[in-house]
Residue frames as a rotation matrix with the C-alpha (Angstrom) as fourth column:
UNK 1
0.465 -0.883 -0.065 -28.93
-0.770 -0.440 0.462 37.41
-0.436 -0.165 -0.885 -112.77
UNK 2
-0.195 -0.203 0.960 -28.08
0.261 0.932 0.250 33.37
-0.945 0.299 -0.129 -113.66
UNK 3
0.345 0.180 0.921 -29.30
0.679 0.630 -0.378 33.99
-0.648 0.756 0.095 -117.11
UNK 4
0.610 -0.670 -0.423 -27.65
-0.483 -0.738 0.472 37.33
-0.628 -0.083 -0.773 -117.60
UNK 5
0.069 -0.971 0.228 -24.48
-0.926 0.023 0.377 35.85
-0.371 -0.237 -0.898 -116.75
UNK 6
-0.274 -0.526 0.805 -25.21
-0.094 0.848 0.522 32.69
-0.957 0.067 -0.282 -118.98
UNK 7
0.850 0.421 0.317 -26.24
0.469 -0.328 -0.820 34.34
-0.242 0.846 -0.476 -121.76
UNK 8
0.600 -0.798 -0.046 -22.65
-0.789 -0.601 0.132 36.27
-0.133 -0.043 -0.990 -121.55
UNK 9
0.139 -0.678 0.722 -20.99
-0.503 0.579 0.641 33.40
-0.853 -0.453 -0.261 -121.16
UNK 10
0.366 0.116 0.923 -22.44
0.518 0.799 -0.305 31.36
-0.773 0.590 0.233 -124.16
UNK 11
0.901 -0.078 0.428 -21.79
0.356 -0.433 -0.828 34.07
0.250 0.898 -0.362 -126.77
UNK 12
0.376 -0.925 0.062 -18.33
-0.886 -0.339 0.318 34.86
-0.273 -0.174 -0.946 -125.33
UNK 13
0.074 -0.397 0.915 -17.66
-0.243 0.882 0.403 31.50
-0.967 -0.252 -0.031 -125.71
UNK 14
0.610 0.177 0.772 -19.05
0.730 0.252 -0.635 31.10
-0.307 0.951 0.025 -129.78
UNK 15
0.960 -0.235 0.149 -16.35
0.140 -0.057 -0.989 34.02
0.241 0.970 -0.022 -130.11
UNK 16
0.023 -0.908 0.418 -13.60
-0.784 0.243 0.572 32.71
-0.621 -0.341 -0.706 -128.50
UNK 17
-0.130 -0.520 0.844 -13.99
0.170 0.827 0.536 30.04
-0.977 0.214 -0.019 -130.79
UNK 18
0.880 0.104 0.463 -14.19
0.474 -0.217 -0.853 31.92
0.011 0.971 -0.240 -133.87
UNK 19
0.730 -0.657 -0.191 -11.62
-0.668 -0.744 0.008 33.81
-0.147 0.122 -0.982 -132.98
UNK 20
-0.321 -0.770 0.552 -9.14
-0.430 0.638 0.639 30.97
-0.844 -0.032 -0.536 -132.40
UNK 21
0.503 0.159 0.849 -10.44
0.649 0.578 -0.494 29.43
-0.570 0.800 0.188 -135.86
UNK 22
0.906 -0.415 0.086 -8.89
-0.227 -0.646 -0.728 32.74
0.358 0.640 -0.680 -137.77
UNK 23
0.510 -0.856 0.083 -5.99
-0.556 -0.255 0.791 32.38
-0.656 -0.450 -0.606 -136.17
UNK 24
0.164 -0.596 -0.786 -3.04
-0.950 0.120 -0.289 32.14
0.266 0.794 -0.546 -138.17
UNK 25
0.399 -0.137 0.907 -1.85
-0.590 0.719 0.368 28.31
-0.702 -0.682 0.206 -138.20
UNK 26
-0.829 -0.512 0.225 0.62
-0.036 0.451 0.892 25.48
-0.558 0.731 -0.392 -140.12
UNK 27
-0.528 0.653 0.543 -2.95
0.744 0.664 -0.074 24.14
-0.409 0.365 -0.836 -141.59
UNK 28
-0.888 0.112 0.446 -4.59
0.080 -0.917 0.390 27.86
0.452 0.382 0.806 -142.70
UNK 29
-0.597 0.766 -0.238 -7.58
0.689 0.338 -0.641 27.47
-0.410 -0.547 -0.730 -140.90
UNK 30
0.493 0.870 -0.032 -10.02
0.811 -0.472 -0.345 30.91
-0.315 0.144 -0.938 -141.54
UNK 31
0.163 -0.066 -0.984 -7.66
0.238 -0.966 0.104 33.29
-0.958 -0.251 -0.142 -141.98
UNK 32
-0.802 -0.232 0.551 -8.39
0.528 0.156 0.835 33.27
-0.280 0.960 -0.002 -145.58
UNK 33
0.385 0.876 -0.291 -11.57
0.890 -0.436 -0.133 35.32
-0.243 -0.207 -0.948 -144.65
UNK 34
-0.524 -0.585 -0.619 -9.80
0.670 -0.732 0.125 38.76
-0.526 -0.349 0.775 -145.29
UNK 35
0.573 0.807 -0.145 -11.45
0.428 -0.446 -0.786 39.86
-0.699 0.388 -0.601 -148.19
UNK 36
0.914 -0.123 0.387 -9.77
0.351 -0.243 -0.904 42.14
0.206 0.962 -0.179 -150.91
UNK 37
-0.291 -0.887 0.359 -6.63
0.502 -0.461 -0.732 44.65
0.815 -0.032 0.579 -151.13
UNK 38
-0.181 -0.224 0.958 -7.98
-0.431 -0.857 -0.282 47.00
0.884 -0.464 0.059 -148.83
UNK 39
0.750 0.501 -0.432 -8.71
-0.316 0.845 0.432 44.52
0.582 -0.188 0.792 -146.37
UNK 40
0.664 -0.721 -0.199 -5.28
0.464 0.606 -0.646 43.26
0.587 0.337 0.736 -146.49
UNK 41
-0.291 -0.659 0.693 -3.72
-0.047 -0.714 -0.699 46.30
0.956 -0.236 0.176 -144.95
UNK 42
0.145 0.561 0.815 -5.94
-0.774 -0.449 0.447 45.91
0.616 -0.695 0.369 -141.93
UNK 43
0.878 0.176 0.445 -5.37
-0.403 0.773 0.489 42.46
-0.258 -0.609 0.750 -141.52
UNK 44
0.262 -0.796 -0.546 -1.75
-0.684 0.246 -0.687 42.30
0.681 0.554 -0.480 -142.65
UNK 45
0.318 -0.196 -0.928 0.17
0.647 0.760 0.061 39.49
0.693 -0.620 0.368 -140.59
UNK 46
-0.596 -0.801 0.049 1.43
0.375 -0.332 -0.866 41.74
0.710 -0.498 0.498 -138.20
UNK 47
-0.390 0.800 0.456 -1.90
-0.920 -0.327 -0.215 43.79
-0.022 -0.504 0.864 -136.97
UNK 48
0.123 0.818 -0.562 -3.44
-0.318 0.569 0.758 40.19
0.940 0.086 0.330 -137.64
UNK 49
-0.146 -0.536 -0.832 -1.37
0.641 0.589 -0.492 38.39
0.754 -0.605 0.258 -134.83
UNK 50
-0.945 -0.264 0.193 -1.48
0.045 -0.690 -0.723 41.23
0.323 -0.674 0.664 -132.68
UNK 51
-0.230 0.937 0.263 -5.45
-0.917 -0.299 0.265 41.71
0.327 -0.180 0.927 -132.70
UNK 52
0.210 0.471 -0.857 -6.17
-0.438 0.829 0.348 38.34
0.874 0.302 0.380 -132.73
UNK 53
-0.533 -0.531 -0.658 -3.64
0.503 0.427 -0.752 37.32
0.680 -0.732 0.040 -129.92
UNK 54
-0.903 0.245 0.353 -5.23
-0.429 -0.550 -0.716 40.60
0.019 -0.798 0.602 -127.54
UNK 55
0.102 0.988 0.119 -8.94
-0.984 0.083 0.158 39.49
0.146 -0.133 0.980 -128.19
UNK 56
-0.110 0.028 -0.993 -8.14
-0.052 0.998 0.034 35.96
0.993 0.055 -0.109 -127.88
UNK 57
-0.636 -0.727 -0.259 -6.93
0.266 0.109 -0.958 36.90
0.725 -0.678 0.124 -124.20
UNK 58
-0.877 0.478 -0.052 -9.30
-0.481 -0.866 0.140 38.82
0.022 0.148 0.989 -123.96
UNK 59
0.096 0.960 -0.264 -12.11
-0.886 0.204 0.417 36.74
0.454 0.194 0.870 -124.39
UNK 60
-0.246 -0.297 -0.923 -10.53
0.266 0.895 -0.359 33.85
0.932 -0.333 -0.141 -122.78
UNK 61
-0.951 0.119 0.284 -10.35
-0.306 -0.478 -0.823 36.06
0.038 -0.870 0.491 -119.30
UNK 62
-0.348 0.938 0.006 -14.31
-0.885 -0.330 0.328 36.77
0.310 0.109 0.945 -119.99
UNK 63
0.096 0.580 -0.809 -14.86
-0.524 0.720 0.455 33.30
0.846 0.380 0.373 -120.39
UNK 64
-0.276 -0.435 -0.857 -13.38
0.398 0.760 -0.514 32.19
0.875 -0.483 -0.037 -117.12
UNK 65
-0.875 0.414 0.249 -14.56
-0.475 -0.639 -0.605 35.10
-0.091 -0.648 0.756 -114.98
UNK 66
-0.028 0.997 -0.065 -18.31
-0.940 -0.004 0.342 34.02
0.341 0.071 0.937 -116.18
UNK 67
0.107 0.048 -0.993 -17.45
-0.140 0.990 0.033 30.40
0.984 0.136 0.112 -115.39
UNK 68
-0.809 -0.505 -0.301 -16.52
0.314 0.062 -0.947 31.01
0.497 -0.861 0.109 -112.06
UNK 69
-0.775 0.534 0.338 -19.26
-0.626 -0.723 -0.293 33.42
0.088 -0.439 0.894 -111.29
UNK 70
0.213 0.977 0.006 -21.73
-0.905 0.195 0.377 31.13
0.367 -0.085 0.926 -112.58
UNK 71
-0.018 0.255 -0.967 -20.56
0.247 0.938 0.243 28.50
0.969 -0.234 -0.080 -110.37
UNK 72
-0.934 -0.347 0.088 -20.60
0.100 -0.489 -0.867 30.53
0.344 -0.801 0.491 -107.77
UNK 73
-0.725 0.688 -0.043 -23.72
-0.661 -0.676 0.326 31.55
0.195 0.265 0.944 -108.51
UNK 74
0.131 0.987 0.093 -25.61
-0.865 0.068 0.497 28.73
0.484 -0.145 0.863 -108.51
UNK 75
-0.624 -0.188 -0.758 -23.64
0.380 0.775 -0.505 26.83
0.682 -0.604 -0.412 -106.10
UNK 76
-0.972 0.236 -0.015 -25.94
-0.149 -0.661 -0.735 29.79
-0.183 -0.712 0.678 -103.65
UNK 77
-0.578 0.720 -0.384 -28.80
-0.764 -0.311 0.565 28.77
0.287 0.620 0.730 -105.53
UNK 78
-0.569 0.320 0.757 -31.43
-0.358 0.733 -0.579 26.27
-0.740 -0.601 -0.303 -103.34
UNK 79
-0.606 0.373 -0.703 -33.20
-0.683 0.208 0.700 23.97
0.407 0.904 0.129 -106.49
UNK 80
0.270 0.792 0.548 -35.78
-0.780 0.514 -0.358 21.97
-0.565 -0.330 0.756 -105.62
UNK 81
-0.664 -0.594 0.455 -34.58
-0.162 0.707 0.688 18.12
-0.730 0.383 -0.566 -106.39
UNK 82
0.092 0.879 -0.467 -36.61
-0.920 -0.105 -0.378 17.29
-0.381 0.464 0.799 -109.10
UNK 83
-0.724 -0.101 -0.683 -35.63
-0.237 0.965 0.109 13.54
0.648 0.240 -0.723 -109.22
UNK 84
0.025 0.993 -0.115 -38.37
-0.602 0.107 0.792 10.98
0.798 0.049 0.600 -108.62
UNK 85
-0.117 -0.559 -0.821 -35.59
0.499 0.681 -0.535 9.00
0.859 -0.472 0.200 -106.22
UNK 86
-0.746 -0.330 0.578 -35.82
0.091 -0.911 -0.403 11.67
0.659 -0.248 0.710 -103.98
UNK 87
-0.268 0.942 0.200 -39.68
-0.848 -0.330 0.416 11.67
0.458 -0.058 0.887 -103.14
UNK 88
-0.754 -0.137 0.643 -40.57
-0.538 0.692 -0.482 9.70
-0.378 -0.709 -0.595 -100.38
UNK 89
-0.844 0.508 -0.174 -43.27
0.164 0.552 0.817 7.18
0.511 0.661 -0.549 -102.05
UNK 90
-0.683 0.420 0.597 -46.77
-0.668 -0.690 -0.279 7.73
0.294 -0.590 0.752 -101.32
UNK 91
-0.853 -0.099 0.512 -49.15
-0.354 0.831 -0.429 5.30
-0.383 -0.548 -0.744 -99.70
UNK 92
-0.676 0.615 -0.406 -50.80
-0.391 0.168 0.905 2.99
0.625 0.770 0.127 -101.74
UNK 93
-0.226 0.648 0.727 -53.69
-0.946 0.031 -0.321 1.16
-0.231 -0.761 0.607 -100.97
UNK 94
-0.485 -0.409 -0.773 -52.60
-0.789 0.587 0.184 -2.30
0.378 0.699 -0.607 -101.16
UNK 95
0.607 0.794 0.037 -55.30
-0.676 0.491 0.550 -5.21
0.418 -0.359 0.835 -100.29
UNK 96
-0.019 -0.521 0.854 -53.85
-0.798 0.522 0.301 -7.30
-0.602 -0.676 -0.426 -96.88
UNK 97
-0.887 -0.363 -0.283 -52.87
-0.380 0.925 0.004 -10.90
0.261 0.112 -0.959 -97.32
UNK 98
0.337 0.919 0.205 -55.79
-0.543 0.012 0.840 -13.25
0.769 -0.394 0.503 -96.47
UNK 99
0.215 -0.147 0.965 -55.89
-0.946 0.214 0.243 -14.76
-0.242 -0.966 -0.093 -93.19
UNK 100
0.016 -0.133 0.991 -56.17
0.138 0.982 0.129 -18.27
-0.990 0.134 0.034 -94.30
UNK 101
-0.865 -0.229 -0.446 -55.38
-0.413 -0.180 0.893 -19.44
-0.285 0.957 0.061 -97.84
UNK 102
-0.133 0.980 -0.150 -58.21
-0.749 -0.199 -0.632 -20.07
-0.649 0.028 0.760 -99.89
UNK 103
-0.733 -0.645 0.217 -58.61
-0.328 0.614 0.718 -23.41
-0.596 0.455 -0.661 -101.68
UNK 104
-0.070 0.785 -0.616 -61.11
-0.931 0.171 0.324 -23.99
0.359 0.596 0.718 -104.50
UNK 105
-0.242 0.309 0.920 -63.17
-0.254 0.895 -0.368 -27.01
-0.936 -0.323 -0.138 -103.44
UNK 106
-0.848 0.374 -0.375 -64.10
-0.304 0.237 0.923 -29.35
0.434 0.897 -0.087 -106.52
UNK 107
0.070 0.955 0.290 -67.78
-0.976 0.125 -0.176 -29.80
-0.204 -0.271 0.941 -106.80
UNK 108
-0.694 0.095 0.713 -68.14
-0.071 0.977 -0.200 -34.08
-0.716 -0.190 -0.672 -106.11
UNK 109
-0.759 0.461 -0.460 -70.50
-0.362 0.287 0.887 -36.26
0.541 0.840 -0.051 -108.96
UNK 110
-0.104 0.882 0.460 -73.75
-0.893 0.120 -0.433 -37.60
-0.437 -0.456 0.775 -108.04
């Protein structure tokens, strides 16, 4: 279901930002993309602004519904931690201290 709903999410997202890149703007951004004359009629400013504005909304909604869900989603979701901080440390086997310190003796001349 999680990957569904983030698979929806990611490609709603890549065209919510295409769309907003056509959009009309001071700078022209994409909306030089029309193509020819016949084109033109389809995307005239008027039907452009209009389509553009509804699917923008459009996809914006999507994009927040799926964001929500999928924190919902896998706020319900138990993960195993998978940090190393986490894990209690197992027991080494670490050689004791000696009882007494050991001091090299120097061997004496004859």
């Amino acid at each position: 279901m999680g990957s569904v709903l983030l698979v929806i999410h990611l490609i709603t997202a890549i065209f919510l930002v295409a769309i907003i890149l056509m959009q009309r703007s001071s700078g022209g951004a994409l909306n030089g993309l029309g193509g020819g004359s016949g084109a033109n009629s389809f995307l005239s400013a008027r039907g452009t602004g209009n389509l553009l504005t509804r699917l923008t909304a459009i996809l914006a909604t999507v994009f927040f519904v799926t964001s929500i869900s999928l924190a919902i989603y896998y706020k319900g979701v138990e993960r195993k931690s998978s940090s190393i901080l986490d894990v209690a440390p197992a027991t080494q086997n670490v050689p004791a201290a000696p009882a007494e310190p050991v001091v090299p003796t120097v061997p004496q001349a004859e």
